[in-house]
N, C-alpha and C positions, 0 to 999 in steps of 0.2 A: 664561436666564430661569427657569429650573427650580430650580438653587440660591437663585436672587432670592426665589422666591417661598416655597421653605422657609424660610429667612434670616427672611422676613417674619414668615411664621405662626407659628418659635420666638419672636420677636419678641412679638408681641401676646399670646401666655400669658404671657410671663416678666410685662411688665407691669398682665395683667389680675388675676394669682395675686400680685404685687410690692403690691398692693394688698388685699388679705386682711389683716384681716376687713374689710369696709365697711358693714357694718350690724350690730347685736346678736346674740351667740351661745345660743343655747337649748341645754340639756344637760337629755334626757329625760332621768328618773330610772325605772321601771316599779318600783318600792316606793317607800312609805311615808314620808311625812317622818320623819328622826329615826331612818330604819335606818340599820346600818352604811353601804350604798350611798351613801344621801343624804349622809352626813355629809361621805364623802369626795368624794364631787362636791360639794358647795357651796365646801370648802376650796379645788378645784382649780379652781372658778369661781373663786371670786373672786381666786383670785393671778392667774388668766389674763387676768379685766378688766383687773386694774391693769399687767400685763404687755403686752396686746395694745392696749389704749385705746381699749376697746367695751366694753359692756355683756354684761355675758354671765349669764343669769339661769337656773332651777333649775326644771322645772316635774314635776313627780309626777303620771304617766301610771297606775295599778295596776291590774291586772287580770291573772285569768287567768294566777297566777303569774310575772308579768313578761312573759308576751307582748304584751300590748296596746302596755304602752310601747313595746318593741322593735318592732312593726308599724307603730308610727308612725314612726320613724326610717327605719327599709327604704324605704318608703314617701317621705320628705322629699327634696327636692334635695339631688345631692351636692355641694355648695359648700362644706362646710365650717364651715356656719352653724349645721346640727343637728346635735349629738352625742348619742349612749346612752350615760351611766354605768350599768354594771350590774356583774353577779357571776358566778359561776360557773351561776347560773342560766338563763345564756344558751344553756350548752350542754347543759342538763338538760331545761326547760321542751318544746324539740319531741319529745322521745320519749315524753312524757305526756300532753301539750295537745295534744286536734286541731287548735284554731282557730289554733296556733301554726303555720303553714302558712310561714314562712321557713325557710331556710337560711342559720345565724348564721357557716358557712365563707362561701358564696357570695354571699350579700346584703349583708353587712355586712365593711367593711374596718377593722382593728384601729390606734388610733391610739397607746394605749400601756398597758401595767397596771403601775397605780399604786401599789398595796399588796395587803399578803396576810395572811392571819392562821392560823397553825399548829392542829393541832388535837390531841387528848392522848384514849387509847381509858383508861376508866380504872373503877375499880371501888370499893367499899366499904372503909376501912381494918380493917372486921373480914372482910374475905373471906374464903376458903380461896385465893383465886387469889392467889398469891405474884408471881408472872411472867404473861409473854405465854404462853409454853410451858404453864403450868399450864391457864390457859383452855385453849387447845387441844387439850390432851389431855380435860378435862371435855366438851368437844363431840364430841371422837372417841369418848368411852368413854359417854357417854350422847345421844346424836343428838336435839334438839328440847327437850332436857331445861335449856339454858342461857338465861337470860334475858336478851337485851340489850334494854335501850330507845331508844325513836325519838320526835322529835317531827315527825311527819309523809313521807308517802308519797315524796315529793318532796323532803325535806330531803337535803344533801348528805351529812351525818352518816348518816345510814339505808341512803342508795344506795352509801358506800363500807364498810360494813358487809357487805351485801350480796354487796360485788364481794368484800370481801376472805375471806367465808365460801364463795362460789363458788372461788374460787382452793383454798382450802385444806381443799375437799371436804368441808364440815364443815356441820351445820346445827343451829341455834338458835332462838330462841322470841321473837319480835317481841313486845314489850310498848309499845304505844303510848302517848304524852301528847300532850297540850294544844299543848305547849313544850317549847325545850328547856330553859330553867329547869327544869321541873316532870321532866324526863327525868333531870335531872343530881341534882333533889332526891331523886328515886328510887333513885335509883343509890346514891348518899351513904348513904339509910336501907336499903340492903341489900333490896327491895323488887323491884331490876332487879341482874341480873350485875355487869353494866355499860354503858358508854357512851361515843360518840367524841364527846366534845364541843371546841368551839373552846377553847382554851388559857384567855382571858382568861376566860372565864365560871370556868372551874374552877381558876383560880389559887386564889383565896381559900380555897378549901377544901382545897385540898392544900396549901397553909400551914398549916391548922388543924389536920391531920390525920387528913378526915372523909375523904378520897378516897386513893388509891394509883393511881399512873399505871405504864400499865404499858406501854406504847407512844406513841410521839409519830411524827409527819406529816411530818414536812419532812423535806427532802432527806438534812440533818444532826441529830447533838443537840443538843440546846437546852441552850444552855449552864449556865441557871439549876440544870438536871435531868438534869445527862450522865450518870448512870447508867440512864438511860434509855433502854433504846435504841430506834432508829425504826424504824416498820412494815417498812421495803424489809429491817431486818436481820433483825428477828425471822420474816419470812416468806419471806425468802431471794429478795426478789425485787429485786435491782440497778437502783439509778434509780427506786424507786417513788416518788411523793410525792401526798401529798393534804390542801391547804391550800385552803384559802378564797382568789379573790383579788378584785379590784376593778379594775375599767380601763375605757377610754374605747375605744369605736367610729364608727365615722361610716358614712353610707352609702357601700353597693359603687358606686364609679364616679367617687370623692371622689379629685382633682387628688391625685397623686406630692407636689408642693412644696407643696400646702394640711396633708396630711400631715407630712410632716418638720416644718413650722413649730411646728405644733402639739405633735410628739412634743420638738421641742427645747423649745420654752417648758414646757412640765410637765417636763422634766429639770430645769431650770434650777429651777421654783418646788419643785419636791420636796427641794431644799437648803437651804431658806427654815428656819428653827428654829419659828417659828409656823403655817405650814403643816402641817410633821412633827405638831407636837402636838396641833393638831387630829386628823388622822388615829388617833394613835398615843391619842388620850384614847376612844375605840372602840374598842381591842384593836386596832389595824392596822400593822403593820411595812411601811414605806415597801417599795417593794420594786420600781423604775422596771425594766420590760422596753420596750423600742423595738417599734416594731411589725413586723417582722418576726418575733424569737423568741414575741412574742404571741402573733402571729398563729398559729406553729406549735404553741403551746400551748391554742390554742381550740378547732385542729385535732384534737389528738390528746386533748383532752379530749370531744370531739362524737363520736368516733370509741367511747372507752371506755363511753361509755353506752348506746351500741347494743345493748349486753346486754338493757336493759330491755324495747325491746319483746320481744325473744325470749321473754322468762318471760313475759308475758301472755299 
């Protein structure tokens, strides 16, 4: 009677889940129509509609630098019907934001990140900084005296700044903007040291020759710019990386196979050529993780910014 009755009750998930989606999928966005985030959650909507054969619609939650959205998600049934497209701002906004009262490990289950966008630390082409090494000794030989710009408290650009001037015992002179536009045009006119900006904002100008990159984020070089070398080399730290990325969450307690469906259907539209160029017309390199190694990267991103409240 006992196996009858398990029999049964894998039974009635296999066909309640065999069933997903059965009504329209909402994908909270917590920024901005028109930011990177948005962009690429609308693309991964709509391949998904036309892939799942539901509606699956886009709605911009913003506050409280992306907590709000994300509290509405935590919050939602986990059916698989509400998703959070967000950023790495998931795992940044609770060590800042009191009202951000989740835990984006424990609350929220990882359904897959979708794209990433590199980032390039870079300075003035009339610098004195030649190299990564050059900086760094200017900060060792004059402490406070080096100017890096930030567009905002909370930006990722500023907080790996931050971590990677803690790591390497060194201290510098925050000079704040508006933006990171207005961060990057500082930089350019020599006005700021430098700055970690995303790649595609500063491509253009390190074409023109207003910018010198002196460092780049990703795992590897960028091949555009292999002379280049990346942070993890110039600071000797093995496996560093610090990219921008984008991915898709759902709430903690969201069905194993509502999961996979979903993590397979956005593999599958991420090979789409129109899909891709959406994404990639934002600076975003496709860049599909399943949700488990996500998962473990949301982890040990949520883990790295605990630094912050310590310095307050």
């Amino acid at each position: 009677m006992r196996t009858i009755l398990v029999a049964a009750v894998a039974l009635l998930a296999t066909n309640v889940w065999a069933a997903y989606p059965d009504k329209p999928i909402k994908i909270i966005v917590p920024f901005a129509a028109g930011s990177g985030t948005d962009v690429v959650a609308r693309a991964t909507g709509d391949a998904l509609s036309k892939r799942m054969g539901v509606a699956v619609t886009v709605q911009n939650i913003v506050g409280a630098d992306g907590a709000a959205g994300t509290a509405a998600v935590v919050k939602a049934a986990p059916d698989g019907h509400t998703l959070l497209a967000t950023s790495n701002a998931l795992t940044i906004t609770p060590h800042l934001v009191k009202t951000a009262t989740y835990d984006p490990v424990k609350d929220l289950v990882p359904v897959a990140r979708i794209a990433v966008i590199p980032m390039v630390l870079v300075t003035s082409e009339k610098s004195r900084f030649k190299s990564f090494d050059d900086l760094v000794s200017a900060m060792r030989q004059a402490p406070g005296k080096v100017r890096y710009a930030t567009s905002g408290r909370g930006a990722l650009n500023n907080l790996e700044v931050a971590l990677m001037n803690h790591h390497l015992k060194v201290q510098a002179q925050q000079q704040p903007h508006k933006s990171a536009r207005d961060a990057l045009a500082a930089t350019a006119a020599g006005e700021a040291d430098f700055f970690l900006s995303n790649l595609p904002m500063a491509l253009a100008q390190l074409n023109k020759g207003s910018l010198r990159a002196l460092a780049v984020t990703s795992s590897a070089r960028i091949e555009r710019m292999p002379a280049v070398p990346t942070l993890a080399e110039a600071t000797q730290r093995p496996g560093y990386e610090a990219i921008v990325w984008f991915g898709m969450l759902a709430p903690a307690g969201t069905s194993s196979q509502v999961l996979t469906r979903l993590e397979n259907e956005i593999e599958r539209e991420l090979e789409v050529p129109a899909v891709r160029a959406r994404i990639e017309a934002v600076g975003g390199q496709v860049a599909f993780l399943r949700s488990a190694p996500f998962g473990g990267r949301i982890k040990l991103d949520y883990g790295k910014w605990g630094f912050i409240k310590a310095q307050q």
